[in-house]
C-alpha positions as CSV (number, residue, x, y, z in Angstrom):
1,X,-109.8,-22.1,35.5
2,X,-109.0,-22.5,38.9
3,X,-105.3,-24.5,37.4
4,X,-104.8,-21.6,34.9
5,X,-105.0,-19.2,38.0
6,X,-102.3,-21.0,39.8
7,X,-100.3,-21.6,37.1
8,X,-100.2,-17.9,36.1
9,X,-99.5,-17.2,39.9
10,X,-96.4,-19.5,39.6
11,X,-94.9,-18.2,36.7
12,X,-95.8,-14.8,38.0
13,X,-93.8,-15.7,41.2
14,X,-90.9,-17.4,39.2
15,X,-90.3,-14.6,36.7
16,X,-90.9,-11.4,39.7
17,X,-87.2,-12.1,40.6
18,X,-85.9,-11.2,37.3
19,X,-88.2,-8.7,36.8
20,X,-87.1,-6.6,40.4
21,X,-83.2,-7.8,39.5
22,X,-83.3,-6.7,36.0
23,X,-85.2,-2.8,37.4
24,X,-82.2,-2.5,40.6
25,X,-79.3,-3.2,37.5
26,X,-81.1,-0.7,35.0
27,X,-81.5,1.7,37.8
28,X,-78.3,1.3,39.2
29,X,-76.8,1.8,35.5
30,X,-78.8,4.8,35.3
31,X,-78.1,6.8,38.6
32,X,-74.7,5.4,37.8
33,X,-74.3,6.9,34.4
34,X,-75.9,10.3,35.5
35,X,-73.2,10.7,38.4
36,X,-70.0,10.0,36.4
37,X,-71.6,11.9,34.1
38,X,-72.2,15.0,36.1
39,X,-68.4,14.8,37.5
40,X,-67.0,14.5,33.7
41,X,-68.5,17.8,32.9
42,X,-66.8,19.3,36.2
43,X,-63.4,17.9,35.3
44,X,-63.9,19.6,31.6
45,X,-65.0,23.1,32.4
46,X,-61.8,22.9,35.4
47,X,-60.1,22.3,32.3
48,X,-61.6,25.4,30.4
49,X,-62.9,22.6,27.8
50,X,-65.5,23.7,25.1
51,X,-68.9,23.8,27.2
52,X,-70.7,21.6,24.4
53,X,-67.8,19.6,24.2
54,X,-68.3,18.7,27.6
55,X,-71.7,18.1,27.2
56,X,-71.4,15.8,24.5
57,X,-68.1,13.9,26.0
58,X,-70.5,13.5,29.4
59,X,-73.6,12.5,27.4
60,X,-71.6,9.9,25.6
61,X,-70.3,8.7,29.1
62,X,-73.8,8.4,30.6
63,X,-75.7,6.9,27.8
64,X,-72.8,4.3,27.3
65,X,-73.4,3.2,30.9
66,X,-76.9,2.9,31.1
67,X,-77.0,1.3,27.4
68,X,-74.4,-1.6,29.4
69,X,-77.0,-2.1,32.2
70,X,-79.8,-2.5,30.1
71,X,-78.1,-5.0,28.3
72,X,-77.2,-7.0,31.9
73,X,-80.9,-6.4,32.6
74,X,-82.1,-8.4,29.5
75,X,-79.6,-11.1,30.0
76,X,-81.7,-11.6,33.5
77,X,-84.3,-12.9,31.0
78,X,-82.9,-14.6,27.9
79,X,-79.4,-15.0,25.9
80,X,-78.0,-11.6,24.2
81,X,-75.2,-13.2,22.7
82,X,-76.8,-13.2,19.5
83,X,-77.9,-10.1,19.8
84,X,-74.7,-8.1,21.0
85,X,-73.0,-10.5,18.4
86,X,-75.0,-8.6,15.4
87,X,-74.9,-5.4,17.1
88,X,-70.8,-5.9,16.7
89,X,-71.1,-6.9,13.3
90,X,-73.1,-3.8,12.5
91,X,-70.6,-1.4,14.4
92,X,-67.7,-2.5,12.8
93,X,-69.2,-2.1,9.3
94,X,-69.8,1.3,10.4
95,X,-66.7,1.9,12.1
96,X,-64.6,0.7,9.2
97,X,-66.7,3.1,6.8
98,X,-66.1,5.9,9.1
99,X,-62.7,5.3,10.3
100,X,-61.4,8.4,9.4
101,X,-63.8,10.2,11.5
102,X,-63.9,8.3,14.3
103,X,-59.7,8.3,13.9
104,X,-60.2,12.2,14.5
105,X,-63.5,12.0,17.2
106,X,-60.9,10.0,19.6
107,X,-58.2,12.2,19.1
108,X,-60.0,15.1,19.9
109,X,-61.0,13.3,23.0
110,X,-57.1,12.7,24.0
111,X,-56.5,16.7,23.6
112,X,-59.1,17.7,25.5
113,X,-58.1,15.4,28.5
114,X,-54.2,16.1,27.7
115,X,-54.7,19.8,26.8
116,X,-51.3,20.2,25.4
117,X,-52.7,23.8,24.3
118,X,-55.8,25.6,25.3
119,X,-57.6,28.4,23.4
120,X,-55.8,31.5,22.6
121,X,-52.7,29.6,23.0
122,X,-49.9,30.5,20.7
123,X,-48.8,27.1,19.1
124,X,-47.3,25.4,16.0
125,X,-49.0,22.3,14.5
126,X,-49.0,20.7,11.8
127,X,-46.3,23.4,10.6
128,X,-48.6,25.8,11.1
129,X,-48.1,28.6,13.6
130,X,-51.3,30.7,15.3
131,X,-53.3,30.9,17.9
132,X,-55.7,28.4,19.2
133,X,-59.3,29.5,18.5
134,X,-61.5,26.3,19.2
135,X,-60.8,23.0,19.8
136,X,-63.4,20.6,18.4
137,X,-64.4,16.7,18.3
138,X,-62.7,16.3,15.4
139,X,-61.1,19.6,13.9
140,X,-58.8,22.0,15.8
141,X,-59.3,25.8,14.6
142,X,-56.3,28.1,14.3
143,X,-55.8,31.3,13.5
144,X,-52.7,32.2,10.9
145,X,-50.1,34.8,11.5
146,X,-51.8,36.3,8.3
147,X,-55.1,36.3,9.5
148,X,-56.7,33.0,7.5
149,X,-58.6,30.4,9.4
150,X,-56.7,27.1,9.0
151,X,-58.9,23.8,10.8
152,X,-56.4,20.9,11.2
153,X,-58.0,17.1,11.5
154,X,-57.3,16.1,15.1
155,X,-55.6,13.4,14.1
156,X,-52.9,14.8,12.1
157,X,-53.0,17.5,15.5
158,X,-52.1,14.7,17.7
159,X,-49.6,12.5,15.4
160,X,-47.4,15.6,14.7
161,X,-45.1,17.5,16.8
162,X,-47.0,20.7,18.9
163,X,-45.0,23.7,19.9
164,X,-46.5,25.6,22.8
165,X,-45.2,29.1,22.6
166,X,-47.7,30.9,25.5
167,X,-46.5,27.7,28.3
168,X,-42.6,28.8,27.5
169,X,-41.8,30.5,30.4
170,X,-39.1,32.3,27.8
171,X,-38.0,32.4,24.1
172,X,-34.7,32.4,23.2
173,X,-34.3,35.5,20.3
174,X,-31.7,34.6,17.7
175,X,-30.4,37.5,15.7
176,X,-27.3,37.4,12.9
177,X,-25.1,40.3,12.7
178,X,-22.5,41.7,10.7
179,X,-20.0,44.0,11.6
180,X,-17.1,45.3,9.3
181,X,-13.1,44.1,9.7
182,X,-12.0,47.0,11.2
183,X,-14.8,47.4,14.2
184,X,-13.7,46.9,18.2
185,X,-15.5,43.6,18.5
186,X,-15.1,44.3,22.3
187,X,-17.1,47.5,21.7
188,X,-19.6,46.4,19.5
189,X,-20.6,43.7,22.2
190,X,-21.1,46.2,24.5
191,X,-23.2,48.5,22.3
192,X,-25.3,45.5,21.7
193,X,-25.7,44.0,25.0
194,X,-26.7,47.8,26.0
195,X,-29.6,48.0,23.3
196,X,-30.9,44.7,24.5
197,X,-31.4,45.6,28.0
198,X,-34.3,48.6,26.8
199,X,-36.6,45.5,24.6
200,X,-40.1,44.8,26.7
201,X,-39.8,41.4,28.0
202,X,-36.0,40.9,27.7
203,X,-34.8,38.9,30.5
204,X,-31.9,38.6,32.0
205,X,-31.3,35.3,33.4
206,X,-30.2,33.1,31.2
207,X,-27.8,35.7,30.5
208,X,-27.7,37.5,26.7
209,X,-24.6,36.2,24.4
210,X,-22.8,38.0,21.7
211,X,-20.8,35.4,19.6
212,X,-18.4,35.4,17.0
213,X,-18.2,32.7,14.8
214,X,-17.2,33.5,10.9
215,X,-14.4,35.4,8.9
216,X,-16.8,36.4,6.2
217,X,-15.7,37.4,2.9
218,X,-16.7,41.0,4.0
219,X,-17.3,41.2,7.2
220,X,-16.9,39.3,10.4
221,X,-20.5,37.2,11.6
222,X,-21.7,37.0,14.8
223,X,-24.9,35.7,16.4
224,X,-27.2,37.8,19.2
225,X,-28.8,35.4,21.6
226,X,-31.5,36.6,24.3
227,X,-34.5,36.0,25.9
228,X,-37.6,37.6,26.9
229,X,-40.5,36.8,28.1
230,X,-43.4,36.1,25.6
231,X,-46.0,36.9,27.4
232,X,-45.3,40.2,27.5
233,X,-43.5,40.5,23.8
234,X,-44.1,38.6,21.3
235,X,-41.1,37.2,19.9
236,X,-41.0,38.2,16.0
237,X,-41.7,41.5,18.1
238,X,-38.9,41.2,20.2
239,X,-36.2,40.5,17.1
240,X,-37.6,43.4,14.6
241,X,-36.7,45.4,17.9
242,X,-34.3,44.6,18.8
243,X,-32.5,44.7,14.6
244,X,-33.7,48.3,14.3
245,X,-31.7,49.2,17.9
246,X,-28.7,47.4,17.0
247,X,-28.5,49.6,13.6
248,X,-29.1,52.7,14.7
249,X,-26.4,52.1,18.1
250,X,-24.0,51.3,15.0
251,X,-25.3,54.0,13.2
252,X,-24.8,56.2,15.9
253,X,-20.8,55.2,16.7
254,X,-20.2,55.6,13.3
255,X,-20.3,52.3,12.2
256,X,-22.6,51.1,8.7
257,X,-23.4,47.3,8.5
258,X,-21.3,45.8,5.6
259,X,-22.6,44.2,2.7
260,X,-20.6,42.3,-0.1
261,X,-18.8,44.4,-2.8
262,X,-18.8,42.8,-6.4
263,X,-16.6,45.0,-9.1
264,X,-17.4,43.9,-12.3
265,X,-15.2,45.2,-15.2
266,X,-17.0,45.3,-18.5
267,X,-15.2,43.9,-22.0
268,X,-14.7,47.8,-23.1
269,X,-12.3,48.4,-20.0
270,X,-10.3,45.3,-20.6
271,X,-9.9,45.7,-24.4
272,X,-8.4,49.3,-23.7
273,X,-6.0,47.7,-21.3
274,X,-4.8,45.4,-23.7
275,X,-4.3,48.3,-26.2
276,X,-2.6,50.2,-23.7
277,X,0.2,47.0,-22.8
C-alpha cells in the first residue's frame, strides 16, 4: 500500500507539469481568442458591417483560436498527429462537397474587409445596376432599377467588375443631338451650354462640351458632355433633363429636331409617268 501511495505521488508529480502547462496554453488561447475577437467586431461596425455579420466573422475568429490551443494543450499529453491527420481528411471531404459555398462564405469575407460598396450604395455588378440593400456571408442583395430583388452569389460579386456610382465624386452625362443643316452651330452651342447650367447637380469643372462629329444624312450630329454631381441628381435624372431643356430652347428659337425623310413612290405614280413620256 504504502509503494502504491508513492507511486501515485510520483506520477502525480510527473504529470502536474503538463497538467498546469496544458491549463496556462488553453487559457492563454482563450483570453486570447476573446480579445481579437472583441477588436474584430470594432473594426466591422467602424466599417458599417452587418451587426450579425460581425458577430459571426468574430465568433469564428475566437473559436478558431481557442480550438488551436486546445489542440497545443493535448499535445502536452500525447501525439495528435493522428488525430489532426483525420480531422483533415474529414474537412476536406466536406470542403470539396461544399466548395461552392465555402467559394462564396470567403468572398463575402473579402467584401466586407474591402467594402468596395456599402449599403445603399448605388453600384453595378454582375451587369446589374441597384442599390446595395444587404451584404451577406455568401449572397449580396440588390435592389433593381425596376424595383425586383436580385441576390448575386458573392463570388460571382467579387470575380466581376463593380461600378461604384455613389463614391464618383461626378458622372460624366452623355447626350446625342441632332440639329438640322441650316442651324448656327455657334448658336445652338450656346443655347445648349445655357440650358445646362439650370440641371440640379451640374458642375462646372470639368467644363461642359458641345461636339460636332457627323454629316448625317439629315442632319448634322453632335454629342453633349457634362457633369453633375450624383449625389445630388441622379444621373438618368440628369439626362431626361437635361433632353427635355434642350428641345424646348430649340423649340423656342424656332428650331424642330430633324428626323430622316423617306419618299416612297408607289407603282401607280410611276406607271402614269411612263404613260405620260
Amino acid at each position: 500500500m504504502p509503494d502504491q501511495l508513492s507511486s501515485l505521488t510520483e506520477n502525480t508529480l510527473n504529470i502536474l507539469p503538463n497538467v498546469l502547462t496544458s491549463l496556462l496554453i488553453f487559457a492563454a488561447s482563450y483570453y486570447a481568442g476573446s480579445w481579437l475577437s472583441r477588436m474584430l467586431n470594432r473594426v466591422l461596425q467602424k466599417k458599417n458591417a452587418e451587426p450579425g455579420v460581425s458577430h459571426l466573422l468574430s465568433q469564428i475568429l475566437k473559436w478558431t483560436i481557442i480550438s488551436f490551443g486546445f489542440i497545443a494543450a493535448l499535445q502536452r499529453f500525447f501525439n495528435v498527429t493522428a488525430f489532426l491527420t483525420g480531422l483533415g481528411i474529414i474537412g476536406f471531404t466536406i470542403g470539396f462537397a461544399l466548395q461552392n459555398i465555402m467559394q462564396n462564405f470567403v468572398s463575402g469575407i473579402i467584401l466586407l474587409v474591402q467594402q468596395p460598396f456599402k449599403v445603399n450604395d448605388e453600384v453595378s455588378l454582375s451587369g446589374h445596376e441597384g442599390i446595395v440593400q444587404k451584404i451577406g456571408l455568401r449572397t449580396t442583395e440588390m435592389r433593381l432599377r425596376n424595383g425586383l430583388l436580385v441576390f448575386l452569389p458573392n463570388a460571382d460579386v467579387l470575380a466581376q467588375p463593380i461600378i461604384n456610382f455613389s463614391r464618383a465624386n461626378g458622372f460624366r452625362v452623355e447626350l446625342p443631338v441632332s440639329i438640322p443643316y441650316e442651324a448656327d452651330t455657334e448658336e445652338v452651342r450656346a443655347v445648349i451650354l445655357e440650358q445646362l447650367n439650370s440641371i440640379p447637380g451640374f458642375m462646372e469643372k470639368p467644363a461642359p462640351q458641345v461636339l460636332f462629329h457627323t454629316f448625317g444624312n439629315s442632319s448634322i450630329d453632335l454629342k453633349v458632355q457634362f457633369w453633375i454631381n450624383n449625389a445630388t441628381t441622379d444621373h438618368h435624372v440628369a439626362k431626361d433633363m437635361a433632353l427635355t431643356k434642350i428641345k424646348r430652347a430649340f423649340e423656342s428659337i424656332g428650331m424642330d429636331v430633324p428626323y430622316p425623310v423617306q419618299v416612297m413612290k408607289s407603282p401607280a405614280t410611276k406607271s402614269a409617268k411612263r404613260k405620260t413620256k
